[in-house]
C-alpha positions as CSV (number, residue, x, y, z in Angstrom):
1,X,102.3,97.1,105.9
2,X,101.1,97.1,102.4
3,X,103.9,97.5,100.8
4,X,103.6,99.0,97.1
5,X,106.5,100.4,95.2
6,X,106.6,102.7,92.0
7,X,108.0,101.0,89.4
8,X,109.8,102.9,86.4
9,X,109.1,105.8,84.8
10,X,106.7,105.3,81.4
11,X,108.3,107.5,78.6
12,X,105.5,108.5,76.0
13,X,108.0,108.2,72.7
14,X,109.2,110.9,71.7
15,X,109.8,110.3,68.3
16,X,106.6,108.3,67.3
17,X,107.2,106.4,63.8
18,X,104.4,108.1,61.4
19,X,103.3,104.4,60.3
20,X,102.0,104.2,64.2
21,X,98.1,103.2,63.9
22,X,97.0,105.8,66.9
23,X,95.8,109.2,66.4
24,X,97.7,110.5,68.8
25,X,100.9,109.9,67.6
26,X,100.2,111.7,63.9
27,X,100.5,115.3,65.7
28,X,103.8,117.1,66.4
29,X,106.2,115.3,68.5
30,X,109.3,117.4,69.9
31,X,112.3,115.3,69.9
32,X,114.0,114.4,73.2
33,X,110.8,115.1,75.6
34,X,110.0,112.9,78.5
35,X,106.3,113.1,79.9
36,X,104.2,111.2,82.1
37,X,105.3,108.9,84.7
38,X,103.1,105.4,85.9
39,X,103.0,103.7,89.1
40,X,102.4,100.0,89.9
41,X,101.5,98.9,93.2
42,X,101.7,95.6,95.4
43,X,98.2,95.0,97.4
44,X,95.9,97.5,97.4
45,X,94.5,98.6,93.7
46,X,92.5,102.0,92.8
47,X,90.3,99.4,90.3
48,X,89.2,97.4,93.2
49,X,91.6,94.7,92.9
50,X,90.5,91.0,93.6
51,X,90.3,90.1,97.1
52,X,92.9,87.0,97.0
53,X,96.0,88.1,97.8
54,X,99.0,87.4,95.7
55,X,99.7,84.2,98.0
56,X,96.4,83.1,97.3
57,X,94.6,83.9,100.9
58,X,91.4,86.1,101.2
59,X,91.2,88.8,103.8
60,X,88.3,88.5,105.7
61,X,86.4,89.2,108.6
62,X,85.6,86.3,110.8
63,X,82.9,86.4,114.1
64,X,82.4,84.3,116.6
65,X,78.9,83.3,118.4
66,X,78.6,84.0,122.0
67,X,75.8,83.7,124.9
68,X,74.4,87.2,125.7
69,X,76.4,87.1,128.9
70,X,79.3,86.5,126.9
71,X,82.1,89.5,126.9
72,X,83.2,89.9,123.4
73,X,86.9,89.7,123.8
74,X,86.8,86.0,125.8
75,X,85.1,84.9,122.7
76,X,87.5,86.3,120.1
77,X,90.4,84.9,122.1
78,X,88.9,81.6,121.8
79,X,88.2,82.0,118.2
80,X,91.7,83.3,117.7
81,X,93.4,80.6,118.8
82,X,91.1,78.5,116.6
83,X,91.7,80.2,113.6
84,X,95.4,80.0,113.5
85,X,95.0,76.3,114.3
86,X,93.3,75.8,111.0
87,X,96.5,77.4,109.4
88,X,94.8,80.5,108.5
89,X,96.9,84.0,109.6
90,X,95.7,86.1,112.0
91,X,96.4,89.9,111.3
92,X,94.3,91.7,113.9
93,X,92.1,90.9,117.4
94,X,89.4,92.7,118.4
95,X,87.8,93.6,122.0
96,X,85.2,95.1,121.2
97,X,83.2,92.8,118.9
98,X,83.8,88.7,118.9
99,X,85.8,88.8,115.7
100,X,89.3,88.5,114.1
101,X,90.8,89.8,110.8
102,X,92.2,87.0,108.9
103,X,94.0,86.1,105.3
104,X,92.4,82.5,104.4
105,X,93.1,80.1,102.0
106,X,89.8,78.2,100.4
107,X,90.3,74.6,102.5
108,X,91.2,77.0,105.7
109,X,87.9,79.0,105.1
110,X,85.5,75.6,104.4
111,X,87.5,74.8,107.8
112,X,86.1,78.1,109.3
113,X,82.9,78.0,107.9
114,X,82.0,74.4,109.0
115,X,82.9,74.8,112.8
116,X,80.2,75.3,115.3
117,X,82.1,78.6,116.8
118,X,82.0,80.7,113.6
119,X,79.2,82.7,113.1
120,X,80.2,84.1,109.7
121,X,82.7,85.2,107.8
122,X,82.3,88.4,106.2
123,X,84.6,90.2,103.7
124,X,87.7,92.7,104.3
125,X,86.3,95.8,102.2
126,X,88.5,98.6,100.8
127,X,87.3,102.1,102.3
128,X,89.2,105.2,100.9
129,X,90.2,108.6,101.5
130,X,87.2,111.6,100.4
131,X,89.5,114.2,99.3
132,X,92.3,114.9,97.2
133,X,90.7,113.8,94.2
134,X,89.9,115.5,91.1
135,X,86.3,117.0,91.5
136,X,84.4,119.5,89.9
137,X,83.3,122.0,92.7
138,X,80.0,123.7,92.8
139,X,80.2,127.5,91.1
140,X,82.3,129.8,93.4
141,X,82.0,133.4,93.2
142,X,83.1,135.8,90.0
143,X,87.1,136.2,90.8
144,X,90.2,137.2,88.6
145,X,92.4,139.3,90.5
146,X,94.3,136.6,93.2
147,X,93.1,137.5,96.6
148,X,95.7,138.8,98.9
149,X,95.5,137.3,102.6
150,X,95.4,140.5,105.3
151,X,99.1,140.2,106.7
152,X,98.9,138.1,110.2
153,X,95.4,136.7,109.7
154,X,95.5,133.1,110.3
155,X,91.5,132.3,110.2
156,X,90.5,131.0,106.8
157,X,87.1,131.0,105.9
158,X,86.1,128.0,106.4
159,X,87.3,128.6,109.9
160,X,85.1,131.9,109.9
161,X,82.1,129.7,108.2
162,X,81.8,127.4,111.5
163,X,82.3,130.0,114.3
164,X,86.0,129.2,115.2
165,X,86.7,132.5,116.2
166,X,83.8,133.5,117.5
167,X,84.6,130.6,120.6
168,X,88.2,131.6,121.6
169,X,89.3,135.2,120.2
170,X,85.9,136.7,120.6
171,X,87.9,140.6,120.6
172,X,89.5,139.4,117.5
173,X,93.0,140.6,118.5
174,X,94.8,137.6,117.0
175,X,95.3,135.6,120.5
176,X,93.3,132.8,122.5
177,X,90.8,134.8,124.4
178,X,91.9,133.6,128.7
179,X,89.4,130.9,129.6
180,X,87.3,130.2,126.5
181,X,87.2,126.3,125.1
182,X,89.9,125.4,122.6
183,X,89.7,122.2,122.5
184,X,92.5,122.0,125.2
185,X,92.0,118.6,127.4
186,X,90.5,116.6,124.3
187,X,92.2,114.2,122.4
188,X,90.7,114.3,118.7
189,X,91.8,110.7,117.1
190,X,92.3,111.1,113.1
191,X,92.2,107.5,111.3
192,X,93.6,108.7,107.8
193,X,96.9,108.8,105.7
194,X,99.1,109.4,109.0
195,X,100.9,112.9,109.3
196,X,104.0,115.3,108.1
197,X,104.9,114.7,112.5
198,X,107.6,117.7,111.5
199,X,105.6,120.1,110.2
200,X,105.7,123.5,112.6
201,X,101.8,123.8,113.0
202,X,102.0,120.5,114.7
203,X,104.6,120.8,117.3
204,X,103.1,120.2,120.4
205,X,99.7,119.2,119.4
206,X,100.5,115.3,119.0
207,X,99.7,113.0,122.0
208,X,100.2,109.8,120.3
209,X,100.2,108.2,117.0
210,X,100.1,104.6,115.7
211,X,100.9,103.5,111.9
212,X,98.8,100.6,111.7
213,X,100.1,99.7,108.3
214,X,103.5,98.9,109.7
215,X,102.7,98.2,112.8
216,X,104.8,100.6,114.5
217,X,104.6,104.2,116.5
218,X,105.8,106.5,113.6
219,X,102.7,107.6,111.8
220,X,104.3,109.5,109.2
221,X,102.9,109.8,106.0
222,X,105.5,108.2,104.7
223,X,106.1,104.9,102.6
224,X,109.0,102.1,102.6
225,X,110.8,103.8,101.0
226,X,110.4,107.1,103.2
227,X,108.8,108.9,99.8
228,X,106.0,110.6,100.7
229,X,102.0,109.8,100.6
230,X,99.2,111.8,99.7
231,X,99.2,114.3,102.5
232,X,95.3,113.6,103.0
233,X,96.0,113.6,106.6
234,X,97.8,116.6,107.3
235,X,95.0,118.5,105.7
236,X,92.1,116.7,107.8
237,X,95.0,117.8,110.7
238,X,95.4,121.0,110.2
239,X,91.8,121.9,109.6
240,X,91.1,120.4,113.6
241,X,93.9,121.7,115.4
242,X,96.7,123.5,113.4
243,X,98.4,125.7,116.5
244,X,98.1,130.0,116.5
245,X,101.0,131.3,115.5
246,X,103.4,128.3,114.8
247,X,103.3,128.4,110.7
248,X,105.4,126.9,108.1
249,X,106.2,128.3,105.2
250,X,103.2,130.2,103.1
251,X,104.9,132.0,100.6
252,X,105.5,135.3,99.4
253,X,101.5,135.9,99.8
254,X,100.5,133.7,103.0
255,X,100.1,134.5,106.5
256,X,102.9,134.4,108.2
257,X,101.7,132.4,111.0
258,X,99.8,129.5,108.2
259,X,96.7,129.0,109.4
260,X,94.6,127.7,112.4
261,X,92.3,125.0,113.1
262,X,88.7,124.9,114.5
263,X,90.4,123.4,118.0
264,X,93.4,125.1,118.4
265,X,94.4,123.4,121.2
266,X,93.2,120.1,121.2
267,X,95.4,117.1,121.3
268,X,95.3,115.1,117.9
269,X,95.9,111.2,118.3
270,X,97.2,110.0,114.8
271,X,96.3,106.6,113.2
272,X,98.1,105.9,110.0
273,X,95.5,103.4,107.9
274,X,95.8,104.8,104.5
275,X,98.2,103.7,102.0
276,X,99.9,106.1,99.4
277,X,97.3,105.5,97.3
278,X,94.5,106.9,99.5
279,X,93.6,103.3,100.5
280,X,92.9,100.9,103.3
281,X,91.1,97.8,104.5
282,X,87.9,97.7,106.9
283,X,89.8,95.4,109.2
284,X,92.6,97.8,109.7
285,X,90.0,101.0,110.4
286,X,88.2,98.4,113.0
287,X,92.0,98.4,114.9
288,X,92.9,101.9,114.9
289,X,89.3,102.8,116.5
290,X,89.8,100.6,119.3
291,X,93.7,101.7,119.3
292,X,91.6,105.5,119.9
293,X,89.4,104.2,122.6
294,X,92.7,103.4,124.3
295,X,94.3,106.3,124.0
296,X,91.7,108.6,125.2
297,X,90.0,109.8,122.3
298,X,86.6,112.0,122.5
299,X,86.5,112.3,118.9
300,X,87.2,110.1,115.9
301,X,87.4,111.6,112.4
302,X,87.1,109.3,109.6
303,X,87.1,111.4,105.8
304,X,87.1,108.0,104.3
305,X,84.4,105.3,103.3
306,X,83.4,102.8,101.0
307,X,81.6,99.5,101.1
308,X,78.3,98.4,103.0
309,X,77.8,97.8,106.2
310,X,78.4,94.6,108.6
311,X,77.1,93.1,111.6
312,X,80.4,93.6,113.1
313,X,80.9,97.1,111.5
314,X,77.8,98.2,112.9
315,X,78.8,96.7,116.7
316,X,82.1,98.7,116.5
317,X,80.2,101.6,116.1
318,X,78.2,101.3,118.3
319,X,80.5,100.4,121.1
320,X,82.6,103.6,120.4
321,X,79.8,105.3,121.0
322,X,79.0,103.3,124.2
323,X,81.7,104.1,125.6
324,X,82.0,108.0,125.3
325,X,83.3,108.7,121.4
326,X,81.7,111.1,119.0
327,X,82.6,109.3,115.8
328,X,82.9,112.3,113.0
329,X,82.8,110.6,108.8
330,X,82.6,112.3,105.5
331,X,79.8,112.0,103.5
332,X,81.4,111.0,99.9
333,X,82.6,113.1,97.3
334,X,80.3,111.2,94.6
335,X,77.4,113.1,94.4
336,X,75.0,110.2,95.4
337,X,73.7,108.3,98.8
338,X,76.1,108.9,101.7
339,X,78.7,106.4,101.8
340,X,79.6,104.0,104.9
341,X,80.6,103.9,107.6
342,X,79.2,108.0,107.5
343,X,75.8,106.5,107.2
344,X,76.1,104.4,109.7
345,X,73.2,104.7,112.8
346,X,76.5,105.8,115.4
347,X,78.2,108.4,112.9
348,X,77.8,111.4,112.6
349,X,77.9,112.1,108.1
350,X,79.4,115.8,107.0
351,X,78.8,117.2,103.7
352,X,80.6,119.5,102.0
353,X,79.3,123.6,101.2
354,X,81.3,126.3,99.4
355,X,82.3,129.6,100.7
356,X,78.5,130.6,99.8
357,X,76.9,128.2,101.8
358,X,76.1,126.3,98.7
359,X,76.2,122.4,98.1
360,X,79.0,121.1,96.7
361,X,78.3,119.1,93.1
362,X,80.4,116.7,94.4
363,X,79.1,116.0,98.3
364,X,76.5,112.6,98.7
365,X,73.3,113.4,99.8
366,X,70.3,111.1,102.0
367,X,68.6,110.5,104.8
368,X,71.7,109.8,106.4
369,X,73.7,113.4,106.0
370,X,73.2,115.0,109.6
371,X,75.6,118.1,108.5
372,X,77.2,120.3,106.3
373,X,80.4,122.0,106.5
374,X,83.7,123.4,104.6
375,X,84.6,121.4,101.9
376,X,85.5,123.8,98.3
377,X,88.7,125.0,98.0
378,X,89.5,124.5,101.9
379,X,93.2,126.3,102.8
380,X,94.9,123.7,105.2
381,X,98.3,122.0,106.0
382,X,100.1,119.5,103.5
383,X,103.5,117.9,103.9
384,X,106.5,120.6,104.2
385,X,107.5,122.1,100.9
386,X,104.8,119.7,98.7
387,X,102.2,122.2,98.3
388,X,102.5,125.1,95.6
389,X,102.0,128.9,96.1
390,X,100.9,129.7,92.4
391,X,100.8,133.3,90.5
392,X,100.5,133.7,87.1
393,X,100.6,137.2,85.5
394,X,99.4,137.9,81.4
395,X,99.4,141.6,79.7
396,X,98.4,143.6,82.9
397,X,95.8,140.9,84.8
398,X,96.9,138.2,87.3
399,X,93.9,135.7,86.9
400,X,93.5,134.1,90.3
401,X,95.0,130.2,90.2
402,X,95.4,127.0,91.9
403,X,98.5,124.4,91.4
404,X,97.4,121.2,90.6
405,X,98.4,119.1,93.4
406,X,101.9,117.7,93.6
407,X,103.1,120.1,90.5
408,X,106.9,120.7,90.2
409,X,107.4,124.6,90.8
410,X,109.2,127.2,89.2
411,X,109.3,130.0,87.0
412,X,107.7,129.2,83.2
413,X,107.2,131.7,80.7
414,X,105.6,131.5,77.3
415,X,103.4,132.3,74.3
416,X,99.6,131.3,75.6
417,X,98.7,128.4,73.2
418,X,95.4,127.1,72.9
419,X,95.3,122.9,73.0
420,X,92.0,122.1,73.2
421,X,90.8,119.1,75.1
422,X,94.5,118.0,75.3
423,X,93.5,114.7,73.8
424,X,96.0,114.0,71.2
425,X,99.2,114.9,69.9
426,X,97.5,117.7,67.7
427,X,95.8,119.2,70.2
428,X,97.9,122.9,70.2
429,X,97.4,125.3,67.8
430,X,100.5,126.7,66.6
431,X,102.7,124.7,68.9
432,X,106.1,125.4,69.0
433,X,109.1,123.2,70.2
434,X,110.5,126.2,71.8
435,X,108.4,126.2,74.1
436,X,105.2,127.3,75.2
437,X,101.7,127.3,78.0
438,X,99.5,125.7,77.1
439,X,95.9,126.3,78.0
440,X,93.5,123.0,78.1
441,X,89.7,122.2,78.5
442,X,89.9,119.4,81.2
443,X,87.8,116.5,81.3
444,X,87.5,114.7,78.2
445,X,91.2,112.8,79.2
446,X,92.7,111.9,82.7
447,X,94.9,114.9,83.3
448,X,97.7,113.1,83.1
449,X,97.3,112.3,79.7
450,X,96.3,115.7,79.0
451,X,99.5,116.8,80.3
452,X,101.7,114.4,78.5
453,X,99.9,115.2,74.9
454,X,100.5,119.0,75.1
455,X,103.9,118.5,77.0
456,X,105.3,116.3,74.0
457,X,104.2,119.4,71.8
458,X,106.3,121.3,73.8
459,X,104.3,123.2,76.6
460,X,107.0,124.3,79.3
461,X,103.6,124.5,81.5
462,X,100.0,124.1,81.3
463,X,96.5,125.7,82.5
464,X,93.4,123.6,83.1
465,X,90.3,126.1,82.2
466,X,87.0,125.8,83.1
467,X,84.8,127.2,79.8
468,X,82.0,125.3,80.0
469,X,81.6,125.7,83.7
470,X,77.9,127.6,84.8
471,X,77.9,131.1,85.0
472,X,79.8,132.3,87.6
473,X,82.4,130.5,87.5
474,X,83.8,127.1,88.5
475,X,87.4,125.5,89.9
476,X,88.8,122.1,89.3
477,X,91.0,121.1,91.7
478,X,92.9,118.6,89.8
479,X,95.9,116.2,90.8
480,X,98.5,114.6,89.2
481,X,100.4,111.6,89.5
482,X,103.8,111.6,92.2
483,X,105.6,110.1,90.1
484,X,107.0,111.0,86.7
485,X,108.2,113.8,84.7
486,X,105.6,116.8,84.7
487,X,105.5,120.5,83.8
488,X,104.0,122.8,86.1
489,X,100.8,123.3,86.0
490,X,97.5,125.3,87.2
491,X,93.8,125.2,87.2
492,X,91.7,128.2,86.9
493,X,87.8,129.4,87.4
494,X,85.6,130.5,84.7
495,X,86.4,134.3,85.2
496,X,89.8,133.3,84.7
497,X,89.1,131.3,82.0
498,X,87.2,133.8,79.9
499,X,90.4,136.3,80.4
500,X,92.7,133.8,79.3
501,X,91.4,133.2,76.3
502,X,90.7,136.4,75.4
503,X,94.5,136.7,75.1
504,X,95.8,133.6,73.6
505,X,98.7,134.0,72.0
506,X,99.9,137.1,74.8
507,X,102.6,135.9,76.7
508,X,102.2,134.1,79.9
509,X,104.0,133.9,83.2
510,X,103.9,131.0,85.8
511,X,105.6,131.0,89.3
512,X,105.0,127.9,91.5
513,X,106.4,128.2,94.9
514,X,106.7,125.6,97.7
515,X,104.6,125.8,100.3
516,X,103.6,124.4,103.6
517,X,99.9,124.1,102.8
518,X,97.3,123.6,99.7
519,X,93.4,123.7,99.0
520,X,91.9,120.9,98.7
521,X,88.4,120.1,98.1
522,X,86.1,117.4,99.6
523,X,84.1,115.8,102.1
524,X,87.2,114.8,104.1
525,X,87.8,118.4,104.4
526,X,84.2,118.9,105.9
527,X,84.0,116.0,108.6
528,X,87.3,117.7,110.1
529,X,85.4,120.5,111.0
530,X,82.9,119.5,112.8
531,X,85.4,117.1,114.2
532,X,87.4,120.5,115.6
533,X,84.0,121.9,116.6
534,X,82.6,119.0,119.1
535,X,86.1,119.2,120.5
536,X,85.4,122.6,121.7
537,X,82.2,121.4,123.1
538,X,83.8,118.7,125.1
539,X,86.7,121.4,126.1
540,X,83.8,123.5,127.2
541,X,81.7,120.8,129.1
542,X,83.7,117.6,129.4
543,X,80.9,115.7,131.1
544,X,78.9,115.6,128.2
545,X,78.0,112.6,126.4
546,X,78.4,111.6,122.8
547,X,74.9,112.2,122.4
548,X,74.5,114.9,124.0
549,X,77.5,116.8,121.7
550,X,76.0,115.5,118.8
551,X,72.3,117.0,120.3
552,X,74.1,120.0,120.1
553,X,75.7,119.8,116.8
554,X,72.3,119.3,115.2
555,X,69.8,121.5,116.9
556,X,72.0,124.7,116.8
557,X,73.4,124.3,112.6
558,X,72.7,127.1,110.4
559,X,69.4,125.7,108.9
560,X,69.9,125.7,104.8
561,X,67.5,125.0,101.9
562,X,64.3,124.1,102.7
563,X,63.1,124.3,106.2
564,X,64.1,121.8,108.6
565,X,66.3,118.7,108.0
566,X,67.1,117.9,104.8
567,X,68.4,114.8,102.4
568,X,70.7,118.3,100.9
569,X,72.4,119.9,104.1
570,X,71.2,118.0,106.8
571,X,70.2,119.3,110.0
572,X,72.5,122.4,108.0
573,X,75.9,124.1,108.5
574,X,78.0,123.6,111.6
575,X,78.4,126.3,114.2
576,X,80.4,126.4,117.1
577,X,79.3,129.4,119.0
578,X,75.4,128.9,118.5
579,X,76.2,124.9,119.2
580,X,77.6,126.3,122.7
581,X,74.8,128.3,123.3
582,X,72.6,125.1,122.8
583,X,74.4,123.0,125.5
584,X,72.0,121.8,128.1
């Protein structure tokens, strides 16, 4: 594995000398606070770290010619054995395409490059997770009051938006309707961070699992150190296959049974690839889809991306689909072309809609994007007792929040102080060292730093408005750092936002619970849907081919701005009931 450790916990001073040259340190200080945390990691770097490793060899793909007649894994056991004769280390063979991942030094790769069976050597690329980062979302509807879940009702509405129900609980009495297609009989393979393998909407819905980071068969999300990762995975999970009826804890305001997914009973196949930072390497994805292939998968779901892609990227691809697999990517949460491997020619690219059937700001657009599906604010499963149940109360309104992902809970309680931007240590106006919420603008800082600022002036918690949002109103889902000493904390819409501050200085009450689940917003929360959907279509017809699904997919989507395909929403929303209709 790729092995990366926190190291330490950064303590912004708390006492900063007044001769200190940075404007941040001339505001009010409270004495003995600790804020913030950092994190330094081995391998894999969010800045795109240089591709030599620390013991000075380059990952890197390397192919193999062949004759046409040629099968592709004689060749690459050939090459293999080549390879690690010029000293260089092997780390992973493939079958399906006539290549090998390697770490090279420079004399081993002039060795490589110069002999007659190397066809080229291409470069290990880092592809990352599309989701759980901090995006703004595309306007949501006007909402202040906190919506309260219909007791029992496990269908979100995302799950509502593609059909779910529609397939299996057609009476809508709250059970699997005898007979209908639930994805029972197809294995659904998710390549992502790995998996809470405990959580209770998961027991009996795992049919294998593979960590391909440590190169074992516990794909817990889970590091070295058995802290925990991201939780990217357990949402993409839950939204395919979370079981009816078999919930973990939702707090005082949740369905008791959680949630569902799209394919209630499909069989998820899990392939840890992801690091705790959200990371991975090309050569690692290329494994764990032919570890799928092996296993039985119908479906692959990828909600990660990044790079360009390869000749032998494009072959792996293509071979998946060759041999009967639907493979499901997310689109990119950057707001430009759809990223690869989604755009490759044998993937099938999401984007991500709101509630409203409107673009998300954040979802990649292009030629490329074949649907749309779920991705704003998307209710799904997270690792047990890691997400947060918030509820905040002020005078007599209780403005609909969100915690910010990975927030300590609690109970907070304070004068409502405005701090601005949160971008230095004079941010809060009328701060007080005994203690108040503060109420911040994000954006103009990383929120961590935000946090820290207005946290050394003594906020107990803190609210991330949206002011400046468009009319209508606007949510940031907005993370923090695992690591370090934080005070709770909250985002808000607009609605929200223009209450709160209407009654700055009213006092303020915060309650973060733990939970079982979170929202989360993204494209990696849209590809799982459709992923859940064609699983109902293979449940349904099993004899169908990849194409043929995918056919299906495409012809029957809720058609969305203009009139046909477009670069915006594809071929348009996901649907599972009218996709059924559409089989041939």
């Amino acid at each position: 594995m790729r092995h990366w450790t926190f190291v330490g916990l950064l303590a912004l001073a708390a006492c900063a000398p007044e001769s200190s040259p940075r404007t941040s340190a001339q505001g009010q200080v409270c004495p003995g606070v600790v804020a913030g945390g950092m994190t330094v990691r081995q391998g894999l770097d969010g800045n795109l770290p240089s591709r030599v490793q620390d013991d000075g060899r380059e990952p890197v793909i390397i192919r193999f010619r062949r004759g046409d007649r040629t099968q592709a894994s004689s060749v690459t056991a050939s090459g293999a054995s080549f390879t690690a004769s010029t000293g260089a280390k092997v780390g992973a063979v493939y079958r399906n395409i006539p290549a090998v991942a390697a770490r090279v030094s420079p004399q081993e790769r002039l060795l490589l490059e110069r002999s007659p069976l190397v066809e080229s050597i291409e470069a290990d690329q880092i592809w990352v997770a599309q989701g759980l980062t901090p995006v703004l979302l595309a306007p949501l509807p006007r909402q202040v009051t906190a919506v309260t879940p219909m007791p029992g009702d496990e269908y979100t509405e995302g799950l509502h938006l593609v059909q779910a129900p529609d397939v299996w609980d057609a009476d809508r009495d709250g059970v699997l309707d005898v007979g209908a297609p639930t994805g029972e009989g197809v294995r659904v393979c998710v390549i992502d961070s790995g998996l809470d393998m405990d959580h209770p909407e998961f027991q009996g819905a795992v049919a294998g699992s593979h960590d391909l980071l440590d190169e074992d068969d516990d794909a817990n999300d889970r590091g070295p150190q058995g802290q925990w990762g991201q939780g990217h995975g357990t949402h993409v999970a839950g939204i395919i296959a979370a079981r009816m009826g078999q919930g973990g804890d939702t707090g005082p305001r949740g369905a008791p049974g959680g949630m569902v997914g799209v394919a209630p009973k499909a069989s998820l196949l899990i392939a840890r690839v992801l690091d705790l930072s959200g990371q991975t390497q090309m050569s690692v994805v290329l494994s764990a889809m032919e570890w799928c292939e092996s296993q039985g998968a119908r479906v692959v779901s990828l909600s990660l991306g990044g790079g360009n892609p390869t000749r032998s990227t494009v072959e792996a691809f293509r071979a998946l689909a060759d041999h009967g697999l639907l493979v499901v990517a997310a689109a990119g949460n950057q707001g430009g072309p759809v990223l690869y491997p989604a755009s490759d020619p044998s993937v099938l690219a999401v984007g991500a809609v709101d509630a409203n059937e409107r673009r998300a700001s954040f979802s990649n657009m292009g030629a490329d994007l074949a649907l749309v599906a779920p991705g704003v604010d998307v209710l799904s499963t997270f690792p047990r007792g890691l997400g947060a149940f918030a509820e905040m109360s002020l005078d007599d309104t209780s403005p609909m929040s969100r915690s910010l992902l990975y927030s300590p809970t609690g109970d907070t309680a304070g004068r409502l102080v405005d701090c601005g931007l949160g971008d230095s240590l004079a941010a809060c106006l009328g701060a007080t060292c005994d203690g108040f919420v503060a109420y911040v603008r994000p954006g103009a800082v990383p929120v961590s730093e935000a946090m820290a600022n207005v946290m050394m002036q003594g906020a107990r918690a803190v609210v991330f408005g949206s002011d400046d949002a468009p009319a209508g109103g606007a949510v940031d889902i907005l993370s923090l750092p695992r690591i370090g000493r934080w005070a709770p904390a909250v985002s808000v819409n607009q609605a929200a936002s223009t209450v709160l501050r209407e009654r700055l200085g009213a006092d303020a009450r915060l309650s973060l619970i733990p939970v079982d689940y979170t929202h989360v917003s993204g494209t990696s929360m849209a590809a799982p849907y459709v992923s859940g959907v064609a699983a109902l279509l293979w449940s349904a017809r099993p004899e169908l081919t990849p194409q043929q699904v995918r056919d299906a997919l495409e012809s029957s989507a809720r058609d969305l701005g203009i009139a046909g395909r477009d670069p915006v929403f594809g071929h348009g929303l996901v649907r599972a009931r009218d996709a059924l209709q559409r089989l041939p």
